[in-house]
Each structure stands twice: as C-alpha cells, then as structure tokens.
N, C-alpha and C positions, 0 to 999 in steps of 0.2 A: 313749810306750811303751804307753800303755793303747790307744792309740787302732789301735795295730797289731796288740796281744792279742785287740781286738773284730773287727780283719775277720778272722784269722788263725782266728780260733775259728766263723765264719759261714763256710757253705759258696756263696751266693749272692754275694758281695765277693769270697768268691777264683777264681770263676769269673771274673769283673766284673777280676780283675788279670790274668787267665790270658790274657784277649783284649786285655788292653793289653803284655803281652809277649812279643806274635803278630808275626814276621816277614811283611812283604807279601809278600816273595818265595817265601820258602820254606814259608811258612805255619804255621811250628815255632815253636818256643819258642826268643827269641834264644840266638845262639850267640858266645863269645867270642872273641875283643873283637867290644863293640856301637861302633860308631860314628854319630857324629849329621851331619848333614847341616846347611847353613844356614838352608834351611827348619823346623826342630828336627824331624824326622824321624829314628828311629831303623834301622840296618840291621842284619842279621850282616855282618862285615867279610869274608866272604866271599863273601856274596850280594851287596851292593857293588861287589866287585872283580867279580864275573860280569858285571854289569849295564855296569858301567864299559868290561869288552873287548870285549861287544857293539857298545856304540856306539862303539868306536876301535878297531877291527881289526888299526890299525897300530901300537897303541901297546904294547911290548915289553916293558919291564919297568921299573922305577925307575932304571935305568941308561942309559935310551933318553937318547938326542941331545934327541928330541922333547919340547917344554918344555910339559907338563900336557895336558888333553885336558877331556871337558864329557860329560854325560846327564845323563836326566831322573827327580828323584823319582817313584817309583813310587806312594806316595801322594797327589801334590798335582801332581805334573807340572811341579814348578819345576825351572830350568833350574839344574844345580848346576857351578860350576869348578874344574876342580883343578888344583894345581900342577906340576908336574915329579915330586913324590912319587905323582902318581896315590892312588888311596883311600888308602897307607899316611899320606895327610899330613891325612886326616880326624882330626878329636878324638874318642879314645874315650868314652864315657858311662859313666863308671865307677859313676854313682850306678843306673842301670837294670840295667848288671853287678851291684850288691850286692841290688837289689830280688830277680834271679832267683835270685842261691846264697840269701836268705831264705825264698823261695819254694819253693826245692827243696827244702833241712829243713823246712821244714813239712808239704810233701806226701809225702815220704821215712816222716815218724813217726804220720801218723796215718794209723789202722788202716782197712783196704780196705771201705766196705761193699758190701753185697749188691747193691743197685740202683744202685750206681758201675760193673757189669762187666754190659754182654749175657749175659742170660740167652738159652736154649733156649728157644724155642715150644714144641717137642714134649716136651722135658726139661726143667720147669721149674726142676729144684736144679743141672742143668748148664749151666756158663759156656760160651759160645762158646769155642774154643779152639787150631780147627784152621781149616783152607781147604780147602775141594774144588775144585781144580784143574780136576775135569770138569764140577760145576755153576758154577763161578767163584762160589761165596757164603759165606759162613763160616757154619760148623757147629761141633756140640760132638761129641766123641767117643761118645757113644753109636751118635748119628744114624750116626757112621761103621761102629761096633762089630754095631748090631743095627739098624738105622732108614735111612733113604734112602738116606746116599750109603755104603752097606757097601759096595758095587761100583765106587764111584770114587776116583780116585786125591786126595789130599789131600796137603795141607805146612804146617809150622807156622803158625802165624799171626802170627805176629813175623816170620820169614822173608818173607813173602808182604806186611804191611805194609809194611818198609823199604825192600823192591822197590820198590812202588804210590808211595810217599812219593816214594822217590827219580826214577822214572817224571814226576810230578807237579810235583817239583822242575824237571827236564829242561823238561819243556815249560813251566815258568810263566819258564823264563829265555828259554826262547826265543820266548813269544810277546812278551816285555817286550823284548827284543832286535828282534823285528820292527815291535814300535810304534815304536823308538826309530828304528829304520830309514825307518817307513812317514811319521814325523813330519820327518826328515830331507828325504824325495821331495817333501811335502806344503811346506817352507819353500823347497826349488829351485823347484816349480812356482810358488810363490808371485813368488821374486823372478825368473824366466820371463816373468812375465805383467807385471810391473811393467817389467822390461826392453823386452817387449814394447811399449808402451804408450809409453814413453818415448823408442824407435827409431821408432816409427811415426808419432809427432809433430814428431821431427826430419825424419823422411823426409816430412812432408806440408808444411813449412815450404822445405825446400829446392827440390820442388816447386813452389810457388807461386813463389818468390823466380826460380825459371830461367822459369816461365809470363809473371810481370811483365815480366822482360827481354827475353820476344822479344814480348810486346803493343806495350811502350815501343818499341823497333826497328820493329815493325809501322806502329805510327803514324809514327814519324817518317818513314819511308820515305815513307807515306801524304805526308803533309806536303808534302815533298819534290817527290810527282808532281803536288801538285796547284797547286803554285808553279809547278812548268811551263807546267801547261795555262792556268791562267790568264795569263802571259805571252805564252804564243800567239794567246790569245783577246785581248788588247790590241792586240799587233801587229795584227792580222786585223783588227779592228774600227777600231784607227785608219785603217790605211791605207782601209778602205772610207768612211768618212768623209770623210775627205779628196778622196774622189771624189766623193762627194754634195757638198761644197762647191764643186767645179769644175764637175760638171754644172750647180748651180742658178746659178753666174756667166753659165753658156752658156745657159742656159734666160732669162735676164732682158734678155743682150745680144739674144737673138735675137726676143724678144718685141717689145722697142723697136724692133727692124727692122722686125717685122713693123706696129706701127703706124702708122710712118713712110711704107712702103712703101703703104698707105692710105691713108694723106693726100696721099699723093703722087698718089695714085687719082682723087682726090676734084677733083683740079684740072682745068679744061674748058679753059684755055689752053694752045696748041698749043705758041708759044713757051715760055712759062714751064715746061709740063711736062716739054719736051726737054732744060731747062737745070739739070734735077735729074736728069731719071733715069736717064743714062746711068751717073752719079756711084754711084746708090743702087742701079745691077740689077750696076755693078762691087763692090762693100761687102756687097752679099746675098753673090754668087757666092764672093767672099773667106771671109765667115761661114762659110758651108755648108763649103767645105774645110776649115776651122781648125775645126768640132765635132768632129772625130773624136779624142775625149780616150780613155783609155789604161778598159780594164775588165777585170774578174776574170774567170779561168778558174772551167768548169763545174766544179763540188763545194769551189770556195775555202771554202763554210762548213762543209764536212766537217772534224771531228776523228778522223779515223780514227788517223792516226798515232799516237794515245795509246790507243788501244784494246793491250787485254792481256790475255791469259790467265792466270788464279791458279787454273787448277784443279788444277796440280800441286803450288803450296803445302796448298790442300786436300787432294789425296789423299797429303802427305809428313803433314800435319796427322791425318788421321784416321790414318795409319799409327803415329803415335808408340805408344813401350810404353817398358817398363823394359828393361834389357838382360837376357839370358837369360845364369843362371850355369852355371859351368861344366860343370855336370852337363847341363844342359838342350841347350849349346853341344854337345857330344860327343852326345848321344843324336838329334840333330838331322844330326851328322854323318854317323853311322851310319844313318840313312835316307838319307840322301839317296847314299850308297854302294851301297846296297840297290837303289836306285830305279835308279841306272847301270848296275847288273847285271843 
C-alpha cells in the first residue's frame, strides 16, 4: 500500500503507468473488458474484435459454423488462435481492469494544475479551448473574441478531439488490417515460390528420366545397325577370301607348269622331246581353260546399302519443346484463322 501511495502522489510514475495502460490500437487508455492475448499482450476487447474481422472477413459471429480463425498481435506480431468463440473466448485481465478504475480515482481527485492544460501564446492566463475550423489549430477564446481567428469559424474542442481520435482510431485499424492483409500476400508468395521450386525440380527430373529413355533407345538401335554391318562385312570379306585361296592354288598349279614346261625346253632330243610334249602343251591348254575361277562385281566393297539419313531425327531433335497450354493452343488458333482470311 505504501508502495502505491509513492507512485500515486509522484506525478513522473503516473505518467510512467499512463503509457503502460495505452491501447496499441486505439492509442487510449484501455477500454473494458481488457483482454490478454498468449503472447501477454493486453488489448480493448474491442479493438480485438476489430483487428480479428479484419483478418477473417468471413468470420460472422460466435454462432458461425466456422470453427475459430487467427491474426497477429499488434505489438510483437505473434501469431495468435482462437477458438470458435473468436476474441469473446480471450481471458479477461481483470487485474489491468482494476489498475485503470485506480488510476482513474486518482486522476478524477487531484486538483488540475496550470501547466497540465495548454496555455495561449498570445493569452498567456487563457487555456486553449476552442478549434478554428478555418485555421485547423486550436485556440483560446480570446484569440476568437478579439485576436486572430475572430473571423473564423471555430467548435469545441472536445467536439473536434473525439472527431480527430476517432478518425485516427479508423485508420490505425485499417492500416493494422492492411498489414494483416499484406502479411497474408507476403506468406502466399512465400509458399508460391516454394511451390515453385519444388514443381520445377520435378519437372527437370521427369525431363531427364524421358531424355535417358530415348539415349538408351538411341544407342540400342545404334547397336543394332551396327551388328548388321559388321555381319555384312564378314560375309563380304570371307567370301573374298576364299577367292584369294582359289586364286593362289591356281597361281602355284600354273607356276609348276610353267617350270615344267622349261625343262621340257631344255631338252635337245628330238625323240625324247616329242615323247613329253604333246602330253604337257595338252595339260597347259587344260590349265589355261580351268583358271577362269568366279570374281566380284565392280563396288562389291561398297557399303552403301547401310548408309542413312538422321537428319530428320535431327531436325524432330532440335524441334522438341514443351506442349503449349491451352491458352497458348487457342491463341495460336486464332492466328492461324487470321492468316486463312
């Protein structure tokens, strides 16, 4: 008790409470019921509720179907939940409620001083009191009566705050309404981008995965032709082969003719030579008919037949794309209608 006589009686301390029983919203001095938030954040239970149908547009009343709804403290920007009661299911702060009714008898009973209330410039013993309307500034009644603004229109000054206040009110809910909004766009673009990123990984994996399958297909075909050619090129080359072994039989039988046929040369007896060479010029003339062995036609070592064109898998190759969607399909239509007309 003493300890609340000393701030109670210091005018610095109750200033010092007056700012801790400041509404963020409204900027007033809480209004009943205070309710506390999870983050221990205090609110008016109605500036709350304001902040609350801001960021849930759709949520109707405590009778709604729809089961609770979310926004963000206005002092610390924690994300707060609420139930199906929406704010009525907040816990009141009835100990911050009892701080302000102490606060307000205290400020209620002690007496007004002089430099607690705007004075005049011009009038220094007159309070500010009134508003000029035409200069938009507050003034005292003199200034109206004999001094500046006698010529302009003026209105209470109470009047003219509650206005300002509630003006001020107006728009701190609706800028706190457009963060909640703006923090809303900013968590879509968020998970946009993450989406994005995550589609765009699949789509470069399925990619690859159809690129691999027509490589694999590519080569094996590859494979394929070249199991051909090489089988041709065996046939080909054996059977020539084969001929160069029949030629070099005929090249060795003919040879041994030919030295035969020499020696036979060689002989100076009339008889003797006669008694061979009739035998040996019949055996040549035999020979020489029976060389005529079997040979290849002109370009046998042409592979032409395996020659092939891939310049249209090339140019189906360099043609590949994604498919165009439907929007793009239709807009592509519509030119090419254009182009017929």
């Amino acid at each position: 008790m003493d300890f609340q006589a000393g701030i109670l009686q210091d005018g610095s301390p109750m200033e010092s409470l007056e700012k801790q029983l400041i509404c963020p919203i409204c900027l007033e001095m809480f209004s009943k019921p205070v309710v506390i938030l999870p983050c221990q954040h205090n609110l008016c239970r109605k500036c709350a509720n304001d902040v609350f149908q801001a960021a849930n547009p759709y949520w109707q009343s405590r009778s709604s179907v729809i089961s609770g709804g979310r926004f963000r403290c206005p002092s610390c920007r924690h994300e707060v939940l609420l139930d199906r009661h929406g704010v009525y299911g907040l816990q009141r702060n009835l100990l911050v409620e009892n701080i302000i009714d102490i606060y307000k008898q205290e400020c209620s009973s002690r007496p007004l001083k002089k430099g607690e209330h705007p004075m005049c410039k011009e009038h220094e013993d007159e309070r500010i009191n009134i508003y000029c309307v035409t200069c938009e500034v507050p003034t005292c009644s003199m200034c109206k009566v004999f001094g500046a603004h006698k010529d302009c229109e003026v209105a209470p000054l109470q009047t003219v705050f509650q206005g300002q206040k509630t003006e001020l009110n107006n728009c701190i809910s609706m800028l706190v309404a457009g963060n909640d909004r703006i923090q809303t766009i900013i968590s879509q673009l968020e998970d946009s981008c993450r989406s994005t990123e995550e589609n765009s990984e699949a789509a470069k994996r399925e990619l690859c995965a159809r690129f691999d399958a027509l490589a694999a297909l590519l080569e094996e075909k590859k494979s394929e032709l070249l199991q051909r050619i090489t089988r041709e090129q065996g046939d080909k080359t054996g059977f020539v082969q084969g001929l160069i072994c029949q030629y070099k039989e005929q090249l060795e039988k003919s040879s041994r003719l030919v030295e035969t046929a020499i020696h036979a040369m060689e002989e100076t007896g009339g008889a003797a030579f006669l008694m061979n060479a009739k035998q040996l010029i019949k055996t040549i003339v035999e020979a020489s008919k029976g060389s005529r062995l079997e040979k290849i036609e002109h370009g046998y070592e042409n592979m032409d037949a395996f020659s092939g064109s891939l310049d249209h898998l090339a140019e189906a190759v360099c043609a590949l794309d994604f498919s165009p969607a439907e929007e793009d399909e239709e807009y592509f239509d519509g030119e090419e209608e254009d182009v017929e007309q």
